[in-house]
C-alpha positions in Angstrom: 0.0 0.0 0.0 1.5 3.5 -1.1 1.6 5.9 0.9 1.4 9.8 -0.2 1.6 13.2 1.2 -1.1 15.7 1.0 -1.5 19.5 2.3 -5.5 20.1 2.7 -5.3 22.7 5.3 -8.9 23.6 5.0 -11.9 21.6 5.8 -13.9 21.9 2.6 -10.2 20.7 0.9 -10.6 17.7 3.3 -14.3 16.6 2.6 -13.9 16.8 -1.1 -10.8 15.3 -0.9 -12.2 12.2 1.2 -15.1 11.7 -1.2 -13.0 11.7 -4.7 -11.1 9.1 -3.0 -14.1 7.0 -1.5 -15.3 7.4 -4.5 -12.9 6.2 -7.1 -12.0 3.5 -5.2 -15.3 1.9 -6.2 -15.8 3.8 -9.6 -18.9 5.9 -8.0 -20.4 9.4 -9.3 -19.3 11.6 -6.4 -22.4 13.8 -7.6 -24.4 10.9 -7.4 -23.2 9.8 -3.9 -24.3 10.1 -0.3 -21.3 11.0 2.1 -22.4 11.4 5.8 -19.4 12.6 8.7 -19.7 12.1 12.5 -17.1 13.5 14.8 -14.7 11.1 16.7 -13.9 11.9 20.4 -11.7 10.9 22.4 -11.8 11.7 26.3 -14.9 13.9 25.4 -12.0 16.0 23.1 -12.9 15.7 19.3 -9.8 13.7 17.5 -10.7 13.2 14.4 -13.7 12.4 11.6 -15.3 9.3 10.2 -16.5 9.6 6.5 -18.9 6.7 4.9 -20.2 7.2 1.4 -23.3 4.7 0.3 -23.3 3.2 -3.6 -25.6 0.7 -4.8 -26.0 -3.0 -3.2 -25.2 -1.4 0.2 -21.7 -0.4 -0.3 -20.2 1.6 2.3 -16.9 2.7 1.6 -15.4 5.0 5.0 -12.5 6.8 5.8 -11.5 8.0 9.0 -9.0 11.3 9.6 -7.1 11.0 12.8 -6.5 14.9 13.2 -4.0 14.4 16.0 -1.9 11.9 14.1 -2.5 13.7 10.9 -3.4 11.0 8.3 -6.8 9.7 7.1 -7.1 5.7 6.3 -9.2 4.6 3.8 -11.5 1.6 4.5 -13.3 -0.5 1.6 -17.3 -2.5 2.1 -15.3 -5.3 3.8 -13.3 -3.6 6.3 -9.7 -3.8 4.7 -7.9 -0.9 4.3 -7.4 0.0 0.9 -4.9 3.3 1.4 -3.4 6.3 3.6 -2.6 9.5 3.1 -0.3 11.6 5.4 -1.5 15.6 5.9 1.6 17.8 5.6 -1.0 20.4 6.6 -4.3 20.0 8.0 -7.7 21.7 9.2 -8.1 22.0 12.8 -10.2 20.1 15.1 -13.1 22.5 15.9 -14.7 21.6 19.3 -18.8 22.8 18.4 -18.7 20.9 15.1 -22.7 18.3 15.2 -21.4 15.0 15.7 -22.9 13.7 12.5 -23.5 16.0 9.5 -24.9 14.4 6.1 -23.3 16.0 3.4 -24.5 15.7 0.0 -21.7 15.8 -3.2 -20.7 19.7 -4.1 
């Protein structure tokens, strides 16, 4: 599994980022495609975000960014992990974010 290095320093840069990858992973129309987030606390602190989008014969391909480690693993309908990516620059955890926000494709 390769590994690569990213700079998304934004959250918007994150989320899109997330879903092209869910996404061509399992040849799905990001416009097409249902992504839903839910923040991931730790010690009641938020550490990072879970990303699941949902394709047809209930395919869920997720992601999860661990904001204090800085990388997001990518996690096909089976549980395996299919990649990582290391942040050279990342968004920051914001401590009011919902804890799950369905987002629909941009």
């Amino acid at each position: 599994m390769e590994q690569s290095v990213v700079a998304l320093p934004r959250m918007d840069a994150l989320t899109r980022f997330v879903r092209d990858m869910l996404c061509s992973h399992d040849r799905l129309d990001p416009a097409q495609t249902p992504m839903y987030q839910a923040a991931l606390r730790r010690r009641g602190r938020p550490c990072g975000l879970l990303f699941h989008v949902e394709g047809p014969r209930l395919l869920k391909t997720s992601a999860v960014w661990a904001g204090d480690e800085h990388r997001i693993l990518f996690y096909d309908s089976t549980g395996v992990r299919f990649g990582e990516v290391r942040l050279s620059e990342g968004p920051e955890l914001v401590e009011d974010e919902p804890d799950v926000i369905p987002l629909r494709a941009v």
